[in-house]
N, C-alpha and C positions, 0 to 999 in steps of 0.2 A: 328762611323764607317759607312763608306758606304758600298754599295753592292759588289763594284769592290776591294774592302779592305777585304772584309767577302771571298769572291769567294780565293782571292790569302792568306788567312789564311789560308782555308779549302784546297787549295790543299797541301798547305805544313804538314799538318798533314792528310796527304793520303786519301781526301775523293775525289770520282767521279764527275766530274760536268758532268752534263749534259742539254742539251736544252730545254726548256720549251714548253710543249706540247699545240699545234694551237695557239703558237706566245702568248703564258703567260701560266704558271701553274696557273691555278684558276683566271686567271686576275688578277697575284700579281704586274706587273708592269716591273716583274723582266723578263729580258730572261732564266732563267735558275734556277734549282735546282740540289742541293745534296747529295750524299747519297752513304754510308758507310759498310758493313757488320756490324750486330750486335751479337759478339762474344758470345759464350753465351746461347744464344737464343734457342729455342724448337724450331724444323725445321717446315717450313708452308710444309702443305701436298701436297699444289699444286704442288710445285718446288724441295719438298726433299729437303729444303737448307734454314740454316738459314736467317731468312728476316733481310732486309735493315734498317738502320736507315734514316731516309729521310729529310732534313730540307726545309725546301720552305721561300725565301725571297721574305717580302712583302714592297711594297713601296706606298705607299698609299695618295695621295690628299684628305685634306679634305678642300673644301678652299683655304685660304691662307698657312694650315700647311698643312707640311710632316710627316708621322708617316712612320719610317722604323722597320721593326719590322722581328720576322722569327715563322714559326712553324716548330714545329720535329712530325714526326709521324712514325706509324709504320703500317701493315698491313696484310693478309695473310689468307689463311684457314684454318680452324680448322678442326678437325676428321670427324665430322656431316656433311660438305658441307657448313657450316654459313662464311661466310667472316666476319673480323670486323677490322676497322680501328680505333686507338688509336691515339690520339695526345695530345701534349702539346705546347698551343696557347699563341700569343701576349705576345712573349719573343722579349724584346728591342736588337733589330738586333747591340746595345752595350752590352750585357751581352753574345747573344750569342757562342761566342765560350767557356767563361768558363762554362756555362747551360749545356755542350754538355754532361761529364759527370752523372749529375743530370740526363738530359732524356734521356740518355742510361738507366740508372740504373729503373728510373720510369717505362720506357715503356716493357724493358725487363722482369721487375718481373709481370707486366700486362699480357704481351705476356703470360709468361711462365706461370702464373696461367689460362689464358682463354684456353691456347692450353693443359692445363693439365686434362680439367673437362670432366667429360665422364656423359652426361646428358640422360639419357634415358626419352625423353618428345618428341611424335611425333612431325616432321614438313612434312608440305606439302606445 
């Protein structure tokens, strides 16, 4: 699967594309990344609002080979002020749309356990 195959996947099962930020998400090659509401979810404090599921295609030179590949991740704050960003990396940009499930499920019970802890341990 290429990128332009992945991109017109994901919109048919309702996910957001959007542009890729200063002309590459992370210098993935890709112009664009997307992302989804993740149903479910314990809402990030910043926004009130369950967070996004995110996936970022990468397309990568190494050489003479091409490695296309995607990550999904997730993001947000927690109660305390800590941000923490969770991913699930170098899924074969072939797998990923049936993966999308699996890192819903992975990253959600992640989310929903970090955003659950109530840790009383200073931060400064």
């Amino acid at each position: 699967m290429n990128p332009e195959q992945l991109e017109k996947q994901l919109r048919e099962l309702g996910w957001i594309i959007a542009p890729s930020i200063s002309g590459g998400f992370h210098n993935t090659g890709i112009q664009w990344y997307a992302y989804k509401k993740l149903e479910g979810a314990n809402h990030c404090i910043f926004n009130e609002m369950e967070p996004s599921l995110i996936m970022v295609p990468y397309h990568i030179r190494i050489g003479a080979d091409v490695l296309l590949s995607v990550e999904f991740s997730i993001f947000g704050e927690l109660a305390d002020g800590t941000w923490i960003d969770m991913k699930a990396r170098s899924i074969s940009m072939d797998k990923a749309i049936e993966f999308i499930p699996r890192a819903s499920e992975i990253l959600k019970a992640s989310w929903n356990a970090a955003s659950s802890i109530h840790i009383d341990v200073p931060f400064s």
